[in-house]
C-alpha angles and dihedrals in degrees: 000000000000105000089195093061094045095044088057096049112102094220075062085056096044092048089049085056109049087048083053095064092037098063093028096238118161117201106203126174130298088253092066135032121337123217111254113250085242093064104044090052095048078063109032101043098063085035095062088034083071106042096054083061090061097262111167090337116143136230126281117243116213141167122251146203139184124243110251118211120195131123125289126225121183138124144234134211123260130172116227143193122225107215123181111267087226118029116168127156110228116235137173111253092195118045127250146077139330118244107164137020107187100176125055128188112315093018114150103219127174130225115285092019111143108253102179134352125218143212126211108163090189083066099063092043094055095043087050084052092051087054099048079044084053097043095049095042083060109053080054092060089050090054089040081055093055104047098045084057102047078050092050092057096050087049095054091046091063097048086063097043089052081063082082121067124248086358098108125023121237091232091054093045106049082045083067103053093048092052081052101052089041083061095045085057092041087057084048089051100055087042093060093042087057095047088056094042081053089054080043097059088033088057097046087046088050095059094036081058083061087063088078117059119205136189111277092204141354110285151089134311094235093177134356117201103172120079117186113282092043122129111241140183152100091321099028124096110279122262112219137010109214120181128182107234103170078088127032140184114238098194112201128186106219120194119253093247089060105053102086111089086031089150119189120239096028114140118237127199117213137165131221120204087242091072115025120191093031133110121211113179130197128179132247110259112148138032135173088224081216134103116234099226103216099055100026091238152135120216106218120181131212131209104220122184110238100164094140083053092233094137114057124191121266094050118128110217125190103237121207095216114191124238117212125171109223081237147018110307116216111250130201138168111269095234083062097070113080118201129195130155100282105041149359111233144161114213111236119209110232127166090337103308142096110258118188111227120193112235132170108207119232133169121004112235100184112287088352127073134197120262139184133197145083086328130124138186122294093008106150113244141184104257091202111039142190143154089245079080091068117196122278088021110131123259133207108205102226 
């Protein structure tokens, strides 16, 4: 109870008063008698007894306001990490060594530009080997053509000679067609035996194509290990790293409480210390839709425009990440909400008394502030509260 304020309210005057009277006590000036400690307690005490109960104490006039609903917008601060969209480490897929190296660190390449160039003598050799098989394969085919068809003509002789009777035996007949159609499958043979001495020379020039790497992608050479002489291939270090850096990932965790309304496609502004001052932006376009359960986080990536190459990866930007509520948050003014050790409230008017609600406070929006709890719209609060105004107490709207 705040004595200041019940001394100076007139039901307080007109209570002294009437115990004055009561116990006959006359207060004079300073200058003349004084009224014995005895006497003014026999009074004051029951006086301010009731009082305190609420005897003949007015009601306390306050100044209200209504609860607004509408939908809140702000942003919080989250660090970030810029990443290559594109990142591979360049390795030989054919072992030998390493002849040429045309990029070096920092080096803009295209797709399809030649990085290294390799040697591997054994390949020559064996793909020398698949075209004499070829070549000779196929001077065999020539003599199995000619001799089916010699074989073909006497077959056909006969034919005509068995026309006579008597004049060709069954036996001698039916001999030649089946040395024909041995000669027909020899021709395929051989056939058969070029076409996989042909797979044979394409393999090897396949391989011998690995000998020279080439850009994947359009991008940067960000680090080169091999030198010429080297010894490269599938086991061997890697070569080159190339990353594409006209479009980079700007990966963002962003807290548990603040995933909801994650909305693909949003644009996002964010800063890096090399350039202070200056906002860069990128738009959502992937998330893991799954909280890492040690930090309580999504990792949401950005797809951010770097085609002046001003933003390199590796950076760590501070991201201004915007915060929106699926609905309408409840806003009051921030005097309205009364804190003590135990709670944080606003005090409702109903029915002309003070009534105690439960918030939790949330996001600053100017003079109001977010609040949570059992509110809703156009409930009238208390715009200045505090827990002198105890719950059930009457209250005059000013």
């Amino acid at each position: 109870m705040n004595f200041r304020k019940v001394l100076s309210n007139r039901h307080f005057v007109s209570i002294f008063a009437d115990f004055v009277a009561i116990q006959d006590v006359y207060i004079v000036s300073a200058t003349k008698s004084f009224v014995s400690p005895t006497s003014l307690a026999a009074w004051f005490i029951p006086a301010l007894l009731m009082l305190t109960a609420g005897v003949g104490y007015g009601q306390q006039a306050v100044e209200t306001v209504k609860v607004v609903a509408k939908p809140v917008s702000r942003s919080i601060k989250l660090p970030g990490e810029l990443l290559p969209f594109e990142s591979v480490e360049i390795y030989a897929r054919v072992q030998g060594f390493v002849d040429k190296i045309r990029v070096d660190r920092g080096s803009a390449v295209k797709k399809g530009d030649l990085l290294a160039e390799l040697t591997a003598p054994e390949m020559k050799a064996q793909r020398a080997e698949a075209q004499a098989k070829i070549e000779g394969l196929r001077a065999q085919r020539q003599e199995a053509f000619a001799k089916a068809f010699s074989y073909q003509a006497t077959l056909a002789r006969l034919i005509d000679a068995a026309k006579t009777k008597g004049a060709i035996s069954e036996q001698e007949l039916e001999t030649a067609r089946k040395t024909y159609e041995a000669s027909q499958a020899a021709v395929q043979a051989v056939e058969n035996a070029i076409q996989a001495a042909q797979a044979t020379e394409r393999s090897v020039a396949d391989l011998e194509g690995y000998l020279r790497i080439t850009a994947p992608f359009d991008g940067v050479i960000t680090e080169r290990r091999a030198h010429p002489g080297a010894l490269a291939g599938p086991a061997a270090p890697w070569l080159v790293r190339i990353e594409q850096t006209a479009k980079l990932r700007l990966v963002v965790s962003v807290p548990e409480s603040e995933t909801a309304t994650i909305a693909r496609g949003s644009r996002v502004s964010f800063g890096v210390p090399a350039f202070p001052g200056q906002t860069f932006t990128g738009s959502v376009a992937r998330f893991s839709r799954t909280i890492d359960p040690k930090s309580r986080t999504m990792p949401v990536e950005l797809d951010v425009v770097n085609s002046d190459g001003r933003l390199g990866p590796g950076m760590f930007p501070e991201v201004e990440w915007p915060v929106r509520r699926a609905g309408a948050s409840m806003l009051v003014p921030q005097t309205a909400v009364a804190v003590n050790t135990e709670r944080s409230f606003v005090i409702r008017v109903k029915d002309g008394a003070a009534e105690w609600v439960d918030v939790r406070k949330g996001a600053t929006s100017g003079p109001l502030v977010e609040v949570t709890g059992a509110l809703h719209e156009g409930d009238v609060i208390v715009k200045r509260a505090s827990d002198e105004m105890r719950s059930g107490s009457k209250l005059t709207v000013k």
